[in-house]
N, C-alpha and C positions, 0 to 999 in steps of 0.2 A: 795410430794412437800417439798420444806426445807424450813429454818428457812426465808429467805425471796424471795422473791418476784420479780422477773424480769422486766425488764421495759426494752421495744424493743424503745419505742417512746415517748423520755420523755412529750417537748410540747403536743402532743396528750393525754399523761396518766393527763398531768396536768390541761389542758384544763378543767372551768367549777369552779364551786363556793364548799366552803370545810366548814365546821366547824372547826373552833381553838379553842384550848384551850392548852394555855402555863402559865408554871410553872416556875417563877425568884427567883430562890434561890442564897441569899447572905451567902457564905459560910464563912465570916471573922465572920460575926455577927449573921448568922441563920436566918437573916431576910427572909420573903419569902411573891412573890408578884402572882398573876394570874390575866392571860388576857384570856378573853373572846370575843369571835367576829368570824368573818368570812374572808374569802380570795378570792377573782375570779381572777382566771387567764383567761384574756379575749386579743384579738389580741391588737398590738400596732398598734396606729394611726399612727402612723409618719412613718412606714418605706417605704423603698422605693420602687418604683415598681419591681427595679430590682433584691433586695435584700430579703434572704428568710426570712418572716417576724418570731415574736417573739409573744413571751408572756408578756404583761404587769401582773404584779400582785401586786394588792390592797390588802391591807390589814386593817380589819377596825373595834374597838370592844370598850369594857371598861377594863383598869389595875386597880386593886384594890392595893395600898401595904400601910403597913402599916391601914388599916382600911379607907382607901383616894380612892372613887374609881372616874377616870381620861376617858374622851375618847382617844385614840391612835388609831395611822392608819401608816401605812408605806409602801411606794410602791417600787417593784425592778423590774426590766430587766431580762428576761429568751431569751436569745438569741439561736438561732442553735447552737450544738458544733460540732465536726469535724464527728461525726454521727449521727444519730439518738436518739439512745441512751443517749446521753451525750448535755450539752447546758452550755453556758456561764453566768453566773449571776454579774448582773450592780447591782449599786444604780439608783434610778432614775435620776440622771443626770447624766448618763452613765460613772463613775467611776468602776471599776472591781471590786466585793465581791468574786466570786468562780467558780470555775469550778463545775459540778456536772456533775457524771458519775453514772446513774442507772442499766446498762445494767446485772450487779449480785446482783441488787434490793437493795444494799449495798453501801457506799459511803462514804468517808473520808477528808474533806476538809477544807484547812487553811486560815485564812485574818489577816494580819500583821496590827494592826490600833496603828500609835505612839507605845508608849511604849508598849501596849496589843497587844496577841494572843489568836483570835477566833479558835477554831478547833469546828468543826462539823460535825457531824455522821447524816448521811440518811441511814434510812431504810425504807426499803416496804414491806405491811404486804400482802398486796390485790389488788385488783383493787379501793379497799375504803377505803383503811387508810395506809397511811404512818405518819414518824415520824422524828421530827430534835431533838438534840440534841446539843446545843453549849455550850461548854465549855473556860470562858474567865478568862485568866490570863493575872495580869500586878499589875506594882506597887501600884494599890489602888485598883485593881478588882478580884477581888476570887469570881464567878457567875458560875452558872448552869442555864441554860434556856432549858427547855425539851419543846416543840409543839406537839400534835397530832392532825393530819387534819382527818375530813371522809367526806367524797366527800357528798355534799347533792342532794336530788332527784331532 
């Protein structure tokens, strides 16, 4: 088996509640924050009969930074993408965040926000842990934020 991980079906692989635990690191000033919490990717209420449904995903824990620890939660859109494999990612009020294409368990993906660019790295390790990686530059932001999910029982 190689360095990662294949995913034939993404909704399905994501399908189900994960452990988070992500790492904010401010690289102008070395500052660095972690969150702690969990994730369910659980079906979306709203779509429509006709329409192949998606994944909503919660997400919901404590940020500590600075020695300040905060509750944080944030929800996105996992839509069908043009296969299996691959699916669309919203904001919750269905704005466009990324495309995500797992099918070589590997994935490279951009979000232009104002002046900043998100770039974000998916890997997959397993059936029980994958990993993001975003990388944000812009005129006041030099950040690293690394996540590792593991699927919980």
């Amino acid at each position: 088996m190689g360095e990662f991980w294949p995913v034939r079906d993404v909704l399905t692989y994501l399908t189900g509640s994960w452990r988070v635990e992500r790492t904010v690191r401010d690289l102008a000033s070395d500052a660095e924050g972690r969150f702690t919490g969990t994730t369910i990717f659980g079906p979306l209420e709203e779509a429509e009969p006709l329409e192949d449904a998606g994944l909503l995903h919660q997400e919901s824990g404590t940020f500590v930074w600075q020695g300040v620890a905060r509750p944080a939660e944030r929800t996105l859109r996992f839509l069908p993408g043009r296969d299996p494999g691959t699916a669309l990612v919203q904001f919750s009020d269905g704005r466009p965040f990324h495309d995500l294409d797992l099918t070589s368990g590997r994935c490279v993906a951009d979000h232009p926000c104002a002046a900043d660019l998100y770039r974000g790295e998916f890997t997959v390790r397993d059936d029980h842990h994958w990993r993001s990686v975003w990388r944000v530059r812009g005129p006041a932001k030099d950040l690293v934020l690394t996540t590792g999910y593991a699927r919980l029982a």
